[in-house]
RODO-2510 file (C-alpha; in nm, 4 decimals, decimal comma):
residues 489
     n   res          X          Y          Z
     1     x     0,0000     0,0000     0,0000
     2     x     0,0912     0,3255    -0,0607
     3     x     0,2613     0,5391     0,1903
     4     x     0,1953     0,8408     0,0346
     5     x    -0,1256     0,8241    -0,1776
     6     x    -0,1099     1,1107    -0,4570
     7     x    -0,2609     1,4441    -0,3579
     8     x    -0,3199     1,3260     0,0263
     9     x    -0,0338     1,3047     0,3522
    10     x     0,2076     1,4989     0,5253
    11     x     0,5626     1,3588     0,4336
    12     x     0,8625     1,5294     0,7038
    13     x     1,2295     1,5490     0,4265
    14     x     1,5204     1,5265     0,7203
    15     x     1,7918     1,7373     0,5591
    16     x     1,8163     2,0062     0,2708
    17     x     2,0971     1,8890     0,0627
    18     x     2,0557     1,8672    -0,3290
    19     x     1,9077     1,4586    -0,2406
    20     x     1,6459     1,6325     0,0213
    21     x     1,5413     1,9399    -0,1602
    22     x     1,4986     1,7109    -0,4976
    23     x     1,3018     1,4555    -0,2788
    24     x     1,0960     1,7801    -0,1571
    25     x     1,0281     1,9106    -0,5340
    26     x     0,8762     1,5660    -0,6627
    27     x     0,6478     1,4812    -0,3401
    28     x     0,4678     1,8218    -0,4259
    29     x     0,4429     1,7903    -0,7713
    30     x     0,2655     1,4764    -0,6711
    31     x     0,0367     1,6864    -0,4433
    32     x     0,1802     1,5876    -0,1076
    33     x     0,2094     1,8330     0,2286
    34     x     0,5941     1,8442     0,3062
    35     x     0,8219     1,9893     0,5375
    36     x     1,2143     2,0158     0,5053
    37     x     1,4183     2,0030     0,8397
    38     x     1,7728     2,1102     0,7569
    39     x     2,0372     2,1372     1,0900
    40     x     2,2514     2,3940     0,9490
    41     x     2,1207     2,7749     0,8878
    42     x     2,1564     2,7304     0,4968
    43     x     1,9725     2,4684     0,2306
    44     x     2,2183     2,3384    -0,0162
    45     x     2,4836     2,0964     0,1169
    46     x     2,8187     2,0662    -0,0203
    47     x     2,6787     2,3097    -0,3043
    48     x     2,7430     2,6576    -0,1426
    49     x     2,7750     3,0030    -0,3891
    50     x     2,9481     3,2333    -0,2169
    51     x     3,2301     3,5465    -0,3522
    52     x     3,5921     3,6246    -0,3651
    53     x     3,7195     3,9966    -0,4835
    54     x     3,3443     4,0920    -0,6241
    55     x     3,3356     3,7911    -0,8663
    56     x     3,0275     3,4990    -0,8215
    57     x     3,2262     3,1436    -0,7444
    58     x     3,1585     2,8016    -0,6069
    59     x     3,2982     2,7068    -0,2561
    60     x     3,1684     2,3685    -0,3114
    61     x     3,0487     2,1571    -0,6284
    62     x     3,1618     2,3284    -0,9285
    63     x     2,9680     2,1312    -1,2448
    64     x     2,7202     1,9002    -1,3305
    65     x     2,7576     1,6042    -1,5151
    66     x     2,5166     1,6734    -1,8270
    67     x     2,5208     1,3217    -1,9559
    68     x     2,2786     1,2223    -1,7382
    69     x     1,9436     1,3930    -1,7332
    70     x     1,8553     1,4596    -1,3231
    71     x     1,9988     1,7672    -1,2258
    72     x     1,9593     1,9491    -1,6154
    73     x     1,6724     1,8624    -1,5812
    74     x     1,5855     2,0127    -1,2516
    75     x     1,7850     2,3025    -1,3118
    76     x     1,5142     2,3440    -1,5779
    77     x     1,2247     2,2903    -1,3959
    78     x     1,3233     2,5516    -1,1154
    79     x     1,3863     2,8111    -1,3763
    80     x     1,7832     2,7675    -1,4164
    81     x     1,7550     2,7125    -1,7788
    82     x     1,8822     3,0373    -1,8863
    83     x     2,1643     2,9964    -1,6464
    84     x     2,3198     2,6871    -1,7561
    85     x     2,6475     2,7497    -1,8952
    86     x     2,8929     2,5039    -2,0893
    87     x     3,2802     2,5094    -1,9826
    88     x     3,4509     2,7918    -2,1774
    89     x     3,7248     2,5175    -2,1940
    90     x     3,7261     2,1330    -2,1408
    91     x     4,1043     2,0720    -2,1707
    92     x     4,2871     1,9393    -1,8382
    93     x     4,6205     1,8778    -1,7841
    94     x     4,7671     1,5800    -1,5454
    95     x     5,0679     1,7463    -1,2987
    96     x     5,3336     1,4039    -1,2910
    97     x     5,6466     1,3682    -1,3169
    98     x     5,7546     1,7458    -1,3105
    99     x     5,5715     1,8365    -1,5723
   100     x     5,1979     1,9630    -1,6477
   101     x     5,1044     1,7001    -1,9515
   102     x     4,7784     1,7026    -2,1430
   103     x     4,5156     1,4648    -2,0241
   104     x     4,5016     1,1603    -2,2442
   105     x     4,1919     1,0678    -2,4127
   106     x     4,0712     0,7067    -2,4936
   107     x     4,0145     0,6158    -2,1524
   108     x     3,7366     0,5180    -1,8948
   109     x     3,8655     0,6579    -1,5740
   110     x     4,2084     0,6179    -1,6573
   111     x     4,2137     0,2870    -1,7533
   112     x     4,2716     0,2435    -2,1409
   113     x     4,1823     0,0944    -2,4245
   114     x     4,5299     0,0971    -2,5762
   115     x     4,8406     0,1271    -2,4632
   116     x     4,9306     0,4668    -2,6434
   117     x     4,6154     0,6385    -2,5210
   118     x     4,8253     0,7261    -2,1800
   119     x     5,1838     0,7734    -2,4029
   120     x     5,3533     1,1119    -2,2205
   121     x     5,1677     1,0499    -1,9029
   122     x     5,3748     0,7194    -1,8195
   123     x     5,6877     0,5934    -1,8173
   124     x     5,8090     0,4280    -2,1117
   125     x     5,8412     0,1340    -1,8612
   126     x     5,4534     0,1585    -1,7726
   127     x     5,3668     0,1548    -2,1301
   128     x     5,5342    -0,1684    -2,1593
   129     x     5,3806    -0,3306    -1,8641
   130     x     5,0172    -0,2346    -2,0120
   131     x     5,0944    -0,4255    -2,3255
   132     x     5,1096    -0,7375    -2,0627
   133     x     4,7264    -0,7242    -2,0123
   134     x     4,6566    -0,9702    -2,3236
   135     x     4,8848    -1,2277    -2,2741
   136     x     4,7476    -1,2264    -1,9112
   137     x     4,5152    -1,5301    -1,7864
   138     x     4,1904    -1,3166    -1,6538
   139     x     4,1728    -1,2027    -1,3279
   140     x     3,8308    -1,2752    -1,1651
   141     x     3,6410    -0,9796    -1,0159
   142     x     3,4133    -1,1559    -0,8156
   143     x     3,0922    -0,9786    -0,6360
   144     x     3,3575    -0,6152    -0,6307
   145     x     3,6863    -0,6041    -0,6188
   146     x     3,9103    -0,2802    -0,5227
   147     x     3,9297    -0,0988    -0,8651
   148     x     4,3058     0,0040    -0,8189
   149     x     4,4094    -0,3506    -0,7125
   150     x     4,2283    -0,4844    -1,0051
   151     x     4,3576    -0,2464    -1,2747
   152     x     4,7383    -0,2609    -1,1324
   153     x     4,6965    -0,6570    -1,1627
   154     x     4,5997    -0,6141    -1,5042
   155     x     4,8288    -0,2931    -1,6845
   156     x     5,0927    -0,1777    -1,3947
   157     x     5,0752     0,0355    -1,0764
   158     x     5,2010     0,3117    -1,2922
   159     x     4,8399     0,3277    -1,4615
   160     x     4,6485     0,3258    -1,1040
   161     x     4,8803     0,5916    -0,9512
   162     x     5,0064     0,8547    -1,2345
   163     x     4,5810     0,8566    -1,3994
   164     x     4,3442     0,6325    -1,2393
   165     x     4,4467     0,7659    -0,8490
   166     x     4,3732     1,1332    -0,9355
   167     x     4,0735     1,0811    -1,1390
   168     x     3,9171     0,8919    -0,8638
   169     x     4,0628     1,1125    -0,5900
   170     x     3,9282     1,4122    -0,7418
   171     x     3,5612     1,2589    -0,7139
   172     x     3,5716     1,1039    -0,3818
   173     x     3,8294     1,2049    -0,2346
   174     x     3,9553     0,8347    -0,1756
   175     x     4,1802     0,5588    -0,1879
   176     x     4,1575     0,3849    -0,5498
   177     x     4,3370     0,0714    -0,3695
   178     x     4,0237     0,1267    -0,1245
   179     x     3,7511     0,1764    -0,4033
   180     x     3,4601    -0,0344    -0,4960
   181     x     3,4775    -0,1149    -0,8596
   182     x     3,1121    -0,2203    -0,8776
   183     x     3,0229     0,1271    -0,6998
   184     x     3,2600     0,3373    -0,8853
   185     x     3,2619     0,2406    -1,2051
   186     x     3,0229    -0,0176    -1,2751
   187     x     3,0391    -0,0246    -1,6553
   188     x     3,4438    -0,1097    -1,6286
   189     x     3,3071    -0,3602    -1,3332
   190     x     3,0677    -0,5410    -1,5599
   191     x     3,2572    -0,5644    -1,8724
   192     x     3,5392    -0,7085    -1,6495
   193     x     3,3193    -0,9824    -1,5356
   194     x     3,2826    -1,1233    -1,9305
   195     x     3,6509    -1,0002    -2,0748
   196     x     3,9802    -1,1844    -2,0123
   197     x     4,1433    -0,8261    -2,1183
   198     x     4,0930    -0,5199    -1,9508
   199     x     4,2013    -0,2852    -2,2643
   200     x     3,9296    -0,5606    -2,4586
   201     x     3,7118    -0,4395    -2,1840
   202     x     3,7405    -0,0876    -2,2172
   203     x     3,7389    -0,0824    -2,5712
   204     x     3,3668    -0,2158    -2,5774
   205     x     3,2689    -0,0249    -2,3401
   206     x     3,4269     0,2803    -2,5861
   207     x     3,2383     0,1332    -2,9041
   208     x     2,9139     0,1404    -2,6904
   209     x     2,9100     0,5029    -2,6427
   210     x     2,9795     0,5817    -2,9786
   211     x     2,7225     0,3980    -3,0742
   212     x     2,4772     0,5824    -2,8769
   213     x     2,6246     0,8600    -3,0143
   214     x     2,5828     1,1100    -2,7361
   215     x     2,6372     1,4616    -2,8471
   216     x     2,6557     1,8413    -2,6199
   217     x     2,8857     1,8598    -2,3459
   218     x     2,9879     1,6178    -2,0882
   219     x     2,9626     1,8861    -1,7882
   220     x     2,7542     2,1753    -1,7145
   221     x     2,7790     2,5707    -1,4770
   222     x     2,5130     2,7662    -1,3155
   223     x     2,5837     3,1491    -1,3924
   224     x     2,6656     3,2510    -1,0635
   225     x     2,7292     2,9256    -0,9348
   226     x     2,5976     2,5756    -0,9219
   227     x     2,5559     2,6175    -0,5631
   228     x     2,2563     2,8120    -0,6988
   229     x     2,0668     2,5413    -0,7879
   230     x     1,9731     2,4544    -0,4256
   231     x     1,8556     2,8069    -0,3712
   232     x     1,5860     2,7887    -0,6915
   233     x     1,4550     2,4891    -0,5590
   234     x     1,4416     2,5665    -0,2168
   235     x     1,2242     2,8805    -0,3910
   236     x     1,0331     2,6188    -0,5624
   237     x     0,9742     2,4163    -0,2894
   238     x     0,8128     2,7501    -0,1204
   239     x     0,6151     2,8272    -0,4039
   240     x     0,4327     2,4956    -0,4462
   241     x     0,3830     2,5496    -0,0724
   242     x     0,6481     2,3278     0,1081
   243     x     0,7628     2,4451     0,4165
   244     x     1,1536     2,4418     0,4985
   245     x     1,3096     2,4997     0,8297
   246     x     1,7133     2,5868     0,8736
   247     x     1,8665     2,5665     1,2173
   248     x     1,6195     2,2441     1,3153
   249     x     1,8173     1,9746     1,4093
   250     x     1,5887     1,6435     1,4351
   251     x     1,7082     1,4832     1,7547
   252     x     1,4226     1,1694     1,7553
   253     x     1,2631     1,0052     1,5023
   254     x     1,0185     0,7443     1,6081
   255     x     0,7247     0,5277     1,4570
   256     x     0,3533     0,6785     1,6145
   257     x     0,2759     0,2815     1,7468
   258     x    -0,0309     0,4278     1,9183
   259     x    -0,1949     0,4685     1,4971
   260     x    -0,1389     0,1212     1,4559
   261     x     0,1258    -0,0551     1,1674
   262     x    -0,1709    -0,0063     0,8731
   263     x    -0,0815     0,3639     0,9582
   264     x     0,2707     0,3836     1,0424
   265     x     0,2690     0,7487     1,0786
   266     x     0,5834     0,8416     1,2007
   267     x     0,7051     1,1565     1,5246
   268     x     0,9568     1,3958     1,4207
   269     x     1,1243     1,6166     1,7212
   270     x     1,3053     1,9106     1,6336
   271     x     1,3959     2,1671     1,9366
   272     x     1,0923     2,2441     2,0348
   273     x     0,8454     2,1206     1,7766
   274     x     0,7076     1,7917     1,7572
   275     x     0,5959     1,6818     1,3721
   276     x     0,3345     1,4154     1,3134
   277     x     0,3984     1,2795     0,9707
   278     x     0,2504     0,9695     0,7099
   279     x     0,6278     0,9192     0,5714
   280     x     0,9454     1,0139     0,6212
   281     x     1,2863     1,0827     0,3817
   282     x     1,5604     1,0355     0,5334
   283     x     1,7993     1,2854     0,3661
   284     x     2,1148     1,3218     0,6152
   285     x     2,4547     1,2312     0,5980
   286     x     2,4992     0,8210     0,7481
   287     x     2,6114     0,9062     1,0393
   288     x     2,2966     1,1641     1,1207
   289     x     2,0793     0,8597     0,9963
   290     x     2,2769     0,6544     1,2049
   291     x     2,1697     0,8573     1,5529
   292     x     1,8292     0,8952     1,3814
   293     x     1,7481     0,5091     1,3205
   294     x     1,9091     0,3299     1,6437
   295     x     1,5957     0,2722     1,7828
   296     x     1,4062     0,1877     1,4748
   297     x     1,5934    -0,0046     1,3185
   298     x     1,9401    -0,0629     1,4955
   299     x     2,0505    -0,3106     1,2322
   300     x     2,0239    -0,0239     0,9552
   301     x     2,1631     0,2154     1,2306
   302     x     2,5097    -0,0185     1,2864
   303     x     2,5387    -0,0488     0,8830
   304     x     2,5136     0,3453     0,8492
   305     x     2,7673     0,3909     1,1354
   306     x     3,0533     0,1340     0,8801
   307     x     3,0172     0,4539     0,6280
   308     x     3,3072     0,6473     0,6203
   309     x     3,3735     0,9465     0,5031
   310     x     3,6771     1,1935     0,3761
   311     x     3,7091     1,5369     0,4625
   312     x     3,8907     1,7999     0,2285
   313     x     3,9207     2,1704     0,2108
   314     x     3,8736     2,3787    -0,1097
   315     x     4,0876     2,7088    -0,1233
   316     x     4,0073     3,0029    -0,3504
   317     x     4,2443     3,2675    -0,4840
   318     x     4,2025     3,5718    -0,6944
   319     x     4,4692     3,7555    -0,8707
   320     x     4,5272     4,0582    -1,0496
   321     x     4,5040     3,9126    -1,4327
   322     x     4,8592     4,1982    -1,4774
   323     x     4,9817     3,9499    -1,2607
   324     x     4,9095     3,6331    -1,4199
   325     x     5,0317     3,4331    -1,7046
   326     x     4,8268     3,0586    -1,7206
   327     x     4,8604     2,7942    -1,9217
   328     x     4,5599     2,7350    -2,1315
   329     x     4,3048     2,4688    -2,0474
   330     x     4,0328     2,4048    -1,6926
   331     x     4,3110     2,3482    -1,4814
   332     x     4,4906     1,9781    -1,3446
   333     x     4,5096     1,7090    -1,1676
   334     x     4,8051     1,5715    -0,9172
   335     x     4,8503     1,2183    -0,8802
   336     x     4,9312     1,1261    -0,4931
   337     x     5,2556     0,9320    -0,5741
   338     x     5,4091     1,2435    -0,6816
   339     x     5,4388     1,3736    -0,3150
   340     x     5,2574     1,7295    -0,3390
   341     x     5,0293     1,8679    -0,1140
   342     x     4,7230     2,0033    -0,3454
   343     x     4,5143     1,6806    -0,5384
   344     x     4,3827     1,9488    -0,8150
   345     x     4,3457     2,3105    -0,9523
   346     x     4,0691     2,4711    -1,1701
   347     x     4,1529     2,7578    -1,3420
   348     x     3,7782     2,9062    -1,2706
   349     x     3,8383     3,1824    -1,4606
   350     x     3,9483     3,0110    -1,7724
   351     x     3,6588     2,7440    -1,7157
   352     x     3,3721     2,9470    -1,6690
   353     x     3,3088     3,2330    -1,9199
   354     x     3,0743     3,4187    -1,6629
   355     x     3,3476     3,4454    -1,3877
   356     x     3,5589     3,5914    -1,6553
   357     x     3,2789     3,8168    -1,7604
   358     x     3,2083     3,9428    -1,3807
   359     x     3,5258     4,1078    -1,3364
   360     x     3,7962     4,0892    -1,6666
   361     x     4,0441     4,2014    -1,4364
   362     x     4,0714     3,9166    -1,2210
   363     x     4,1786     3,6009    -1,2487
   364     x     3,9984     3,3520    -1,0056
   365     x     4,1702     3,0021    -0,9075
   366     x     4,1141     2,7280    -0,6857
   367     x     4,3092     2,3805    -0,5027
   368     x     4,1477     2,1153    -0,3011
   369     x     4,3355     1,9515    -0,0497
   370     x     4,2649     1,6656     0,1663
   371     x     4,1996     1,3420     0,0781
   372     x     4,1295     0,9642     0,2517
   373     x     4,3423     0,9148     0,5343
   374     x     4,5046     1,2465     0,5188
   375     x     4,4170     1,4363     0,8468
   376     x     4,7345     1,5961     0,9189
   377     x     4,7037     1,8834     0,6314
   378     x     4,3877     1,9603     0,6999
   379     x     4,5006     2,0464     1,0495
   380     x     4,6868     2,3746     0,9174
   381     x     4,4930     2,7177     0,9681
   382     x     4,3744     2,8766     0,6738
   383     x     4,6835     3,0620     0,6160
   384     x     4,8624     2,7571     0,6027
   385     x     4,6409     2,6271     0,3352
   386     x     4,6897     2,9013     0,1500
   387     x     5,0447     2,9097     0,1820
   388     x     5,0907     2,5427     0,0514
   389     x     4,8435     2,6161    -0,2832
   390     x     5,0487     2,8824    -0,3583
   391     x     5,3853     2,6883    -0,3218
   392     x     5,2132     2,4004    -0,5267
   393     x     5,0450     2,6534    -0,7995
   394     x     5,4333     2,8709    -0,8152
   395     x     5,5727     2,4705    -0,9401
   396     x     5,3687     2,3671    -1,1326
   397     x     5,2512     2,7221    -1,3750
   398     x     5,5083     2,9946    -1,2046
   399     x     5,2478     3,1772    -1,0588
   400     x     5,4346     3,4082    -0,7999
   401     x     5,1808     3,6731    -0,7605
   402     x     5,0393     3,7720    -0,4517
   403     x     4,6523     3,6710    -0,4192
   404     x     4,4195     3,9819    -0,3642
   405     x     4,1775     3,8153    -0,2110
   406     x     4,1707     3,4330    -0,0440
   407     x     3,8704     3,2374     0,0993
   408     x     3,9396     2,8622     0,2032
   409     x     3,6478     2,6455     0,2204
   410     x     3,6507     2,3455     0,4681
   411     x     3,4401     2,0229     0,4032
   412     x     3,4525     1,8074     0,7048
   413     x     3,3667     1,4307     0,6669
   414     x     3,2480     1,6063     0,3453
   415     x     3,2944     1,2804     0,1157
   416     x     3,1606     0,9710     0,1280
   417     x     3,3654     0,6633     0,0692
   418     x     3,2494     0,3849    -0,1652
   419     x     3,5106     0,0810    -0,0547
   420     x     3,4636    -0,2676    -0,1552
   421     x     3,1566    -0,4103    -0,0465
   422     x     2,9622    -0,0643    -0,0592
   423     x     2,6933    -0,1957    -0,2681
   424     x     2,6120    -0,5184    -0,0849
   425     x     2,6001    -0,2207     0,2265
   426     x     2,3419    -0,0337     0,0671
   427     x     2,1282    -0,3086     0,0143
   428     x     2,1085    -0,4005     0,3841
   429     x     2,0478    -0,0830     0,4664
   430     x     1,7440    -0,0531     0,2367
   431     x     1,6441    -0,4366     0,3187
   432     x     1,6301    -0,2993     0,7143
   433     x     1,4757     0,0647     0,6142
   434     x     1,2257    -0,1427     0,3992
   435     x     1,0880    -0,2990     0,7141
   436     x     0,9669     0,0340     0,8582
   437     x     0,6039     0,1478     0,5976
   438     x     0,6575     0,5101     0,5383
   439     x     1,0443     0,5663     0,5485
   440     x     1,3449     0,6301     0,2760
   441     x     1,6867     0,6825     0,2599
   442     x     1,8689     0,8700    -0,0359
   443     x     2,1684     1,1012    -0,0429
   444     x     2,5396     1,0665    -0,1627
   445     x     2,6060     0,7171     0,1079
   446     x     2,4353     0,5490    -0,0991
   447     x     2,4574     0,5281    -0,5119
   448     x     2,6586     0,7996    -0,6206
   449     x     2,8167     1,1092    -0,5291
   450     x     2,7524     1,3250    -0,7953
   451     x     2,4557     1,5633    -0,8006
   452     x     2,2721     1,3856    -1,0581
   453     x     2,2863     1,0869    -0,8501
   454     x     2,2112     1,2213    -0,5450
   455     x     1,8980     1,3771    -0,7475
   456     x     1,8361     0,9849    -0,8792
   457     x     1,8832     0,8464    -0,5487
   458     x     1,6006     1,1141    -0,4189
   459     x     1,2929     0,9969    -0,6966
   460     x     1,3743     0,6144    -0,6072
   461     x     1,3322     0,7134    -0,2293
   462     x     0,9873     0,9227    -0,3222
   463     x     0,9092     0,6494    -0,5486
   464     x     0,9241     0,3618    -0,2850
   465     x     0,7105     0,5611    -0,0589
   466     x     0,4835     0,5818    -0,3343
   467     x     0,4861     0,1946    -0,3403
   468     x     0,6829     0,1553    -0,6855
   469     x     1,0033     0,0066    -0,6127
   470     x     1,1248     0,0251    -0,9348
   471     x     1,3764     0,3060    -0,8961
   472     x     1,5456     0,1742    -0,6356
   473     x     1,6338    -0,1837    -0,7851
   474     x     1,7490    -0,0161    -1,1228
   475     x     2,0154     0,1943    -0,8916
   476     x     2,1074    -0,0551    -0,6919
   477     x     2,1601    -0,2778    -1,0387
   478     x     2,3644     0,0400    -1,1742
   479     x     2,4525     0,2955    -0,9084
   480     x     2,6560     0,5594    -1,0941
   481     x     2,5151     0,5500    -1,4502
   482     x     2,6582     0,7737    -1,6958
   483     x     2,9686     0,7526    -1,9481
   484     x     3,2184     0,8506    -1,6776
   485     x     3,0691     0,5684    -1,4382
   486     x     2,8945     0,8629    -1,2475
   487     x     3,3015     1,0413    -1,1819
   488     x     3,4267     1,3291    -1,2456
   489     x     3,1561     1,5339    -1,0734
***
């Protein structure tokens, strides 16, 4: 039965990220009372617009991936469309081996199809050891299998650590010897599971998107920001007549046994005010559902608690353009094994025409820092963040310039990690949540960390309160969908 019948109930969205703002927007357009409870004093997550030196920039998510349709689409919907903007540039540049080197092409998250594809990035030694992989017996993948193991098996370390490591670092902030194939690239997972070659592998999976012969860009901006995109649908949300309330903390969530189970209405406390609600999404990071769901469900509570996350900082700089000479492209990546401090750099400026536009004068960059494991950087001050960018940016473009203006941006437990097993997690999670009529789960601990997936992830949780479970078994069947395997986000 229905939780949630169409155009009747009161469903209570725990959390105003992208996943519980998205989950907000479809319940009304299906007629439904709702009411957002977000702990912080702002809507939007890890998508935050904020301003250095005058100019419009991210301090969190900086693109959506336009290959899939969710948060386009949304964008759309909550009257973005004029806003979206394509990357002024789409060329990247891998930092290795003391030099900035294009970013090969013919590759599915850095693995490749041929050997040549990654020729200047690796070692004439590594490009030996990738001819190897067809002469090699096949390596079984089993139900997952780390995806930086698996690949380093097949075509060299060199591959995982100089392409594969910062591709996958600059998504989730992880460990690609850590990482779930199966959650993190599921294509590569499942063509690996009929293949005795990897390149074979990756080569059909190649041949299947040109078949479908995708065309526009891969990634798209928000004028202004995408950290707009929360904001218009929070305004949505209000408009259709949703409520939302910052600075509530929920603090007990608990089933109303006194209506009976045909009813399962569920008690919401926040502060002071006590909601009564037919269903409940559960929008909040794992460990906030975790706290939420102990007495519930204390089997789903213990599996959310196992989710770990990464915390990183993002740090902003704006220059005098007099004073700055870049090299042309979006910015690069920094594979760990090279021993710097910063993972990445986007040349904003260069990538987004309207930042450019804003002020012509100034040139707007930014790092990240931080990734799985890595606590002790994150322990510097601000200053010290700073300090480290700009000894990482004067190596690897010559920019010596002082910054005009700074902002560093601070993520903690900001990241979700997807290690081995992660999917066959998720699925006890929602086997335990599925006990309890009238309650979801979505958000990025559970099938993707992008924004369109978080989006996804939101509908399947709407749609099983609606009683159509449909959504939810075709992402838990293919979490990440999307010619990147859902990276790159």
């Amino acid at each position: 039965m229905s939780a949630t019948p169409a155009g009747t109930g009161h469903v209570v969205v725990i959390g105003a990220g992208i996943a519980g703002l998205a989950a907000a927007h479809r319940l009304l357009a299906r007629g439904v009372r709702v009411t957002v409870l977000e702990a912080a004093d702002r809507v939007g997550g890890k998508l935050l617009a904020g301003e250095i030196a005058g100019v419009r920039v991210d301090l969190g998510a900086e693109s959506l991936l336009a290959r899939r349709p969710e948060a386009v689409t949304l964008a759309r919907e909550t009257g973005l469309a004029e806003r979206l903007r394509q990357p002024a540039t789409a060329g990247a540049s891998i930092w290795t081996r003391g030099a900035l080197r294009p970013m090969p092409k013919g590759h599915v998250m850095g693995v490749p199809g041929t050997a040549s594809a990654l020729a200047g990035v690796l070692s004439d030694e590594g490009l030996a050891r990738i001819e190897r992989d067809a002469g090699l017996p096949r390596t079984e993948v089993g139900d997952d299998v780390a995806i930086g193991e698996y690949v380093a098996a097949r075509l060299g370390r060199e591959v995982v650590d100089r392409l594969v490591e910062p591709l996958l670092g600059g998504v989730y902030a992880g460990d690609a010897y850590r990482i779930s194939m199966r959650s993190a690239v599921p294509q590569l997972f499942q063509a690996a599971r009929t293949h005795d070659s990897l390149m074979e592998a990756v080569r059909e999976i190649q041949a299947g998107a040109a078949a479908a012969q995708q065309t526009g860009p891969v990634f798209m901006g928000v004028e202004g920001g995408v950290g707009r995109l929360p904001l218009a649908v929070a305004e949505s949300v209000r408009a259709r007549g949703g409520e939302i309330l910052t600075g509530a903390p929920v603090t007990e969530l608990r089933r109303e046994r006194e209506d009976g189970p045909a009813r399962a209405a569920w008690r919401v406390v926040a502060g002071d005010r006590v909601l009564h609600a037919d269903a409940v999404v559960l929008a909040a990071p794992a460990p906030v559902a975790a706290g939420l769901l102990r007495a519930e469900s204390p089997e789903a509570a213990a599996e959310l608690r196992a989710v770990e996350y990464a915390s990183m900082a993002l740090i902003t700089l704006a220059y005098r353009r007099a004073d700055t000479a870049l090299p042309e492209g979006s910015g690069f990546l920094v594979p760990p094994v090279d021993g710097r401090t910063v993972k990445a750099s986007t040349f904003a400026s260069q990538k987004w025409g309207w930042i450019a536009e804003e002020d012509p004068d100034v040139v707007v960059l930014r790092t990240s820092v931080g990734r799985y494991g890595e606590t002790a950087i994150l322990e510097r001050d601000d200053a010290g963040l700073v300090d480290v960018s700009r000894h990482d940016l004067r190596d690897a473009v010559g920019l010596a310039a002082t910054p005009v203006a700074t902002r560093v941006t601070r993520w903690t437990d900001g990241l979700p990690q997807y290690p081995v097993g992660h999917h066959a997690r998720v699925a006890r999670i929602r086997e335990h949540v599925g006990k309890l009529p009238g309650l979801a789960v979505c958000g990025a601990a559970y099938d993707g960390v992008g924004i369109p997936a978080c989006i996804a992830s939101a509908y399947a949780a709407v749609d099983r309160l609606s009683g159509d479970p449909g959504a939810v078994q075709e992402l838990t069947a293919d979490p990440v969908r999307g010619p990147q395997g859902g990276a790159g986000e």
